[in-house]
C-alpha positions as CSV (number, residue, x, y, z in Angstrom):
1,X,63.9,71.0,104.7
2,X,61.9,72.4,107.6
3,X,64.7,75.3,108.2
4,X,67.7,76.8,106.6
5,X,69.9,75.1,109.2
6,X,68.8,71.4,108.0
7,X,70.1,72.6,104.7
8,X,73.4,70.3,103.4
9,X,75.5,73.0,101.7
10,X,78.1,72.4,99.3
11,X,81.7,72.4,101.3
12,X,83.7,75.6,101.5
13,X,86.5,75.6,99.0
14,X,85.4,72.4,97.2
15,X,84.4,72.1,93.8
16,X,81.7,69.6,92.9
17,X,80.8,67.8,89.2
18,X,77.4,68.5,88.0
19,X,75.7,65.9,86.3
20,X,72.3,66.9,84.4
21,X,70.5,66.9,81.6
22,X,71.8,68.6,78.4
23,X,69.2,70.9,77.9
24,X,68.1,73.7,78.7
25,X,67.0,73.4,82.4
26,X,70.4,71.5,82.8
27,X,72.4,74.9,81.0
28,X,70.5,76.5,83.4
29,X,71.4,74.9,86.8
30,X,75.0,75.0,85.4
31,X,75.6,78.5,85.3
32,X,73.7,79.1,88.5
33,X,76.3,76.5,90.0
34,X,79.2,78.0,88.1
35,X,77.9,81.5,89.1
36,X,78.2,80.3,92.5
37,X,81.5,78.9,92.4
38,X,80.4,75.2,93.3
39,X,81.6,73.4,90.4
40,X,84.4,72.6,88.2
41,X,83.1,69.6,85.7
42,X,79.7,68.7,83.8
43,X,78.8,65.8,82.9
44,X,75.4,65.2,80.9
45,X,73.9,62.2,81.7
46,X,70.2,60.4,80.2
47,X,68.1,59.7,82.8
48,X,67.7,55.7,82.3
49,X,71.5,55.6,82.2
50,X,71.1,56.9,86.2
51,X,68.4,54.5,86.8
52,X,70.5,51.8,85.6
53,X,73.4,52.8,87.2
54,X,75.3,53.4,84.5
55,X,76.7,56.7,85.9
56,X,79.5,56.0,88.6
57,X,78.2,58.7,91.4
58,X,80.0,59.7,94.7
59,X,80.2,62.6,97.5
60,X,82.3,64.7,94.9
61,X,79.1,65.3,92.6
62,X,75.6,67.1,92.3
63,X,72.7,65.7,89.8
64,X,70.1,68.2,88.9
65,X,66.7,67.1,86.7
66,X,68.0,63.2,86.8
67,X,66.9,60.3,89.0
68,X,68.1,60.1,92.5
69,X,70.8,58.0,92.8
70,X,72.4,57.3,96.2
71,X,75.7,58.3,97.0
72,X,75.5,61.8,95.4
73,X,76.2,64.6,97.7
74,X,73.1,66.3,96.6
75,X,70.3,66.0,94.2
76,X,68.2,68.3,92.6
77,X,64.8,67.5,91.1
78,X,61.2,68.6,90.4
79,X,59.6,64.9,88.8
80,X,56.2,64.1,91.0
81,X,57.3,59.8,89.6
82,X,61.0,60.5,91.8
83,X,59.1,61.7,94.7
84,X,56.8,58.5,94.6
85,X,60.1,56.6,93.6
86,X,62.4,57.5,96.4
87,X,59.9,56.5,99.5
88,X,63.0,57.5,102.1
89,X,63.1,61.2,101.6
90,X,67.1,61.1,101.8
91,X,68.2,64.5,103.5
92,X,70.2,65.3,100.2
93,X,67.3,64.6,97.6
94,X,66.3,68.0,97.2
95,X,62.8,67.8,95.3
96,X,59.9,70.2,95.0
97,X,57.3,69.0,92.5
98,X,55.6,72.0,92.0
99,X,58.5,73.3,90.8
100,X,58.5,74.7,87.0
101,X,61.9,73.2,86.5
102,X,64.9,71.9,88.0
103,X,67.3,75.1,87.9
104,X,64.0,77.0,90.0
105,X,64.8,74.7,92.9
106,X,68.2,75.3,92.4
107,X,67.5,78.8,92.4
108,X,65.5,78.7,95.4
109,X,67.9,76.3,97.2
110,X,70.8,78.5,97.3
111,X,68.9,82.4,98.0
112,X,66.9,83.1,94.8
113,X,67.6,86.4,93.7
114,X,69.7,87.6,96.4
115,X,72.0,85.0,95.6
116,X,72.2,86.0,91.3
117,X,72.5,89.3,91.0
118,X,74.0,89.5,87.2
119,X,71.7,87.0,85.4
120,X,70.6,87.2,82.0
121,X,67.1,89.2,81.4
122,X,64.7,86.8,81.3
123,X,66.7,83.6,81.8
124,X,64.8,82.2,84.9
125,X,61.2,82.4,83.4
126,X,62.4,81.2,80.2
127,X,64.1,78.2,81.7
128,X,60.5,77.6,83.6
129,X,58.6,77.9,80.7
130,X,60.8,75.5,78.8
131,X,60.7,73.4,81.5
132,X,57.4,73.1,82.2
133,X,56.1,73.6,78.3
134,X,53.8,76.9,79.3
135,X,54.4,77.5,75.1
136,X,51.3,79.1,73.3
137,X,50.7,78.1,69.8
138,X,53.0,80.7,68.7
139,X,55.5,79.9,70.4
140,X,55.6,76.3,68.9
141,X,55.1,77.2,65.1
142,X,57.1,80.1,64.9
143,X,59.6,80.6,68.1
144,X,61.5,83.5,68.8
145,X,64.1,84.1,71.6
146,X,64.6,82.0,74.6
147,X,62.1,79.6,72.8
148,X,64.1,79.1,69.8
149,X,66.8,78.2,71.7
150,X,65.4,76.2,74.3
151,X,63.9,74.4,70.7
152,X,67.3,74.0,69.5
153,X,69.3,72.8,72.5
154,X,66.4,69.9,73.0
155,X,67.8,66.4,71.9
156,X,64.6,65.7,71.3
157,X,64.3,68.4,68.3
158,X,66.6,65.9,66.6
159,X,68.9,68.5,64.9
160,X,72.2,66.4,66.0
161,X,70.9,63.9,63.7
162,X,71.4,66.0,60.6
163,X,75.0,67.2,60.6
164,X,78.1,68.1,62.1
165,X,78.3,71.3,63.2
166,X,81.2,73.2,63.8
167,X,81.3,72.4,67.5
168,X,79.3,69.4,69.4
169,X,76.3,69.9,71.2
170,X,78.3,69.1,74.2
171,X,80.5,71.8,73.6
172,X,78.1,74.5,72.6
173,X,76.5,73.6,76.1
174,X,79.7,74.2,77.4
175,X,80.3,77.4,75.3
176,X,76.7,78.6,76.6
177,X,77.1,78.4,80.2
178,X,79.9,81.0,79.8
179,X,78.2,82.9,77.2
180,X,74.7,83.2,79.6
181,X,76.3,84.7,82.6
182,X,77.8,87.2,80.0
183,X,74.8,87.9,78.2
184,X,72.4,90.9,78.5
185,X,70.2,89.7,76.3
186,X,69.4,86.6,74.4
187,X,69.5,87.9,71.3
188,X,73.4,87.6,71.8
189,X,73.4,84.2,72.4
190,X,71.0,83.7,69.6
191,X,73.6,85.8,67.3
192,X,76.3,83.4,68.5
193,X,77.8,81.5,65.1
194,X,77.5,78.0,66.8
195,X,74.1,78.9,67.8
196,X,72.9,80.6,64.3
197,X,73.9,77.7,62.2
198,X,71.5,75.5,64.3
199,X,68.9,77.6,64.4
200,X,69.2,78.0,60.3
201,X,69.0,74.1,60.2
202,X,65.7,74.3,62.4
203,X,64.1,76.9,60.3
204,X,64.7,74.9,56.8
205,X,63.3,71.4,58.4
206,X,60.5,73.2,59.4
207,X,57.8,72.4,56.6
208,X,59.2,69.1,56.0
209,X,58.8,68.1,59.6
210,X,55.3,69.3,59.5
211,X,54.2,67.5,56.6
212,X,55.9,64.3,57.8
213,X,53.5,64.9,61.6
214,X,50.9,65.0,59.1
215,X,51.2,62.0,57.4
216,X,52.9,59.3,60.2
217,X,50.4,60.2,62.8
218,X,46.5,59.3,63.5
219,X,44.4,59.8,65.7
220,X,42.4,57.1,68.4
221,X,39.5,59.1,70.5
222,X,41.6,61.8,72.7
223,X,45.2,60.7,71.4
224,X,47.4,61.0,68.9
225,X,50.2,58.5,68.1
226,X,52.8,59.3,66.0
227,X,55.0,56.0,64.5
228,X,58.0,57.4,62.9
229,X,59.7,53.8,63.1
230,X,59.2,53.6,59.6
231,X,60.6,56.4,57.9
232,X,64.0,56.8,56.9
233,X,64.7,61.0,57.7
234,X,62.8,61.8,60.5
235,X,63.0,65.6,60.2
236,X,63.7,67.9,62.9
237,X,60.7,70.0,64.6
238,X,60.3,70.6,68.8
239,X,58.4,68.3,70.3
240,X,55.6,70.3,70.6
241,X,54.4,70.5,67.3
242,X,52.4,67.6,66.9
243,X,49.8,69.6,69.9
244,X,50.1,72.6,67.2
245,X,48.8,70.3,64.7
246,X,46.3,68.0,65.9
247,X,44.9,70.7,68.3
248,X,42.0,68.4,69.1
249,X,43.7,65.8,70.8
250,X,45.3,66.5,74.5
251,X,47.8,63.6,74.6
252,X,50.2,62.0,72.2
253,X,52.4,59.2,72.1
254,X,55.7,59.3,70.2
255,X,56.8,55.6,68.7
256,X,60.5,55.4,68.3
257,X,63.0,53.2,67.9
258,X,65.9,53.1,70.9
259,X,69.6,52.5,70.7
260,X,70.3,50.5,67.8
261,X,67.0,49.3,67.4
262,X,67.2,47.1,70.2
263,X,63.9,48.8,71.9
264,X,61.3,50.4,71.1
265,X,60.4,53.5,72.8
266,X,57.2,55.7,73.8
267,X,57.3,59.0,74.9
268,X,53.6,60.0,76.3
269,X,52.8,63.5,76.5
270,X,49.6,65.9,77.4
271,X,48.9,68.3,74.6
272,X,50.4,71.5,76.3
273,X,47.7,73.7,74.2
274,X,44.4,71.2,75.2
275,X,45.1,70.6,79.3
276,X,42.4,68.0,79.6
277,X,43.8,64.8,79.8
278,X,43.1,62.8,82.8
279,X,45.6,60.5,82.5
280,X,48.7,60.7,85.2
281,X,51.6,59.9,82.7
282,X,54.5,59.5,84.7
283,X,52.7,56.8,87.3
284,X,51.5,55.1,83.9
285,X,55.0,55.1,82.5
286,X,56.7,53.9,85.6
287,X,54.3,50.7,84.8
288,X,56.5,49.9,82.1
289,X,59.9,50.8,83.3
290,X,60.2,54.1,82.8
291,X,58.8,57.2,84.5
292,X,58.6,61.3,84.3
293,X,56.2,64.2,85.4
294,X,52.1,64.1,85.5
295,X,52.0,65.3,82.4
296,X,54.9,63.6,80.3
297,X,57.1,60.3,80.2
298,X,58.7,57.8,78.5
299,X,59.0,54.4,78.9
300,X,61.3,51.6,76.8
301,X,60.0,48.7,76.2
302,X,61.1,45.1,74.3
303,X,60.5,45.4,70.4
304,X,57.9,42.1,70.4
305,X,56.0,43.5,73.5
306,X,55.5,46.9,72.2
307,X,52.4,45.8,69.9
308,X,50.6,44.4,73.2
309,X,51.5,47.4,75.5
310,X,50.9,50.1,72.8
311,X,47.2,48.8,73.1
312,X,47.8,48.5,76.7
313,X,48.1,52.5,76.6
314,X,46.0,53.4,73.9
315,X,42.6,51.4,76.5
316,X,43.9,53.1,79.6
317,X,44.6,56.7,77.8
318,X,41.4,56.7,75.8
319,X,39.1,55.2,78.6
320,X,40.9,58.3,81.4
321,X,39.4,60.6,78.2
């Protein structure tokens, strides 16, 4: 992208299907797109399911914070493994790695703020601070605004696992994407009914989740690995809070079971509050299958492997220090 006129634009008149991430970097880049006019459907979409091709893709649709997949009509991204991934450089993979988050190339792509006058205070840097996890300790024990419901709108928080709400998660994204071009203030969206019964849920898991992070995880050298395979109620908490806890450590692996037990998955991440971890996560992930940014990834793995390449991860992690 060299100059504006190398630019593919979405078609006059045409409406588009967004396919993202359903979170909030993917509410984001939908009510951007939706502010602009450009689409008419969302689909959510994991990112392995893309990599597998489990997501039928064509010239009618736009990805934004999933893996490049060709046949899209343009593709949105800020991963550093999808830039190493996609050695071509297709003219439609839109990808800036320094980037914050996927709705700030977005953002940039289309004018920045000439181009969204009428956006909710605050909405942008929240979204990059979500995005990229700039939280401070404060932030994770005891969020407030745009944190809270970045928290609360993250699959990985776990609160779907708990209830069912009044409306899905699919349709409060859906409710929210309205709801933020509206919005003056996130304090009304936080005020919302949908949204307040989620973040009441949060807020009573909270010392549970804690003490559970206390007792599941230990600690080898620099990381932290938390096995939660074992326990029956894995409370909700964000996914930061194990960096809150064990602030000594600067990386962590998560041990989870996938989809019906028929994997097992780890999700690597450097401690967002002690940046200095060596290791380059996403190249270490993409090892194993999987893939994601410098600084975080998850790979899934076969259930009578993950013994031999948990220590596989625990040498290299430990030895980068």
């Amino acid at each position: 992208m060299s100059n504006a006129a190398a630019k593919i634009l979405p078609e006059e008149n045409k409406k588009y299907r967004l396919i993202t991430r359903s979170d909030m970097d993917g509410l984001v880049c939908a009510v951007l797109m939706k502010d602009l006019g450009i689409i008419d459907d969302i689909s959510f979409a994991h990112p392995k399911d893309m990599q597998d091709g489990l997501v039928e893709v064509g010239p009618n649709d736009i990805t934004t914070n999933l893996p490049y997949v060709k046949g899209v009509y343009l593709a949105f991204d800020h991963h550093a493994s999808e830039a190493e991934r996609v050695k071509d450089k297709p003219k439609n993979h839109v990808i800036h790695t320094d980037a914050p988050s996927a709705a700030r190339v977005v953002y940039d792509y289309f004018g920045g703020d000439a181009a969204f006058p009428k956006l909710t205070g605050g909405m942008m840097e929240a979204v990059d601070k979500a995005d990229s996890a700039a939280f401070t300790r404060d932030d994770i024990i005891d969020p407030q605004g745009w944190e809270l419901l970045s928290f609360i709108m993250d699959a990985r928080t776990g609160l779907g696992r708990f209830r069912d709400f009044n409306i899905s998660n699919y349709q409060l994204m859906m409710k929210l994407i309205d709801e933020c071009r509206e919005a003056e203030h996130v304090d009304q969206l936080l005020a919302l009914s949908d949204v307040k019964e989620r973040v009441e849920l949060y807020e009573s898991h909270a010392q549970k989740a804690r003490e559970q992070i206390e007792r599941c995880a230990h600690v080898e050298d620099n990381l932290v690995i938390l096995d939660l395979r074992q326990e029956e109620t894995i409370w909700a908490a964000n996914r930061f809070m194990i960096y809150a806890l064990f602030p000594q450590c600067n990386i962590s692996i998560h041990i989870l079971w996938g989809k019906n037990k028929q994997n097992t998955v780890f999700a690597t991440g450097k401690s967002i509050l002690n940046k200095t971890s060596k290791t380059d996560v996403g190249k270490l992930m993409l090892q194993y299958g999987g893939g994601g940014h410098h600084a975080a990834g998850t790979c899934q793995v076969p259930n009578l492997k993950s013994d031999e390449i948990l220590q596989h991860l625990i040498e290299k992690i430990t030895t980068d220090g």
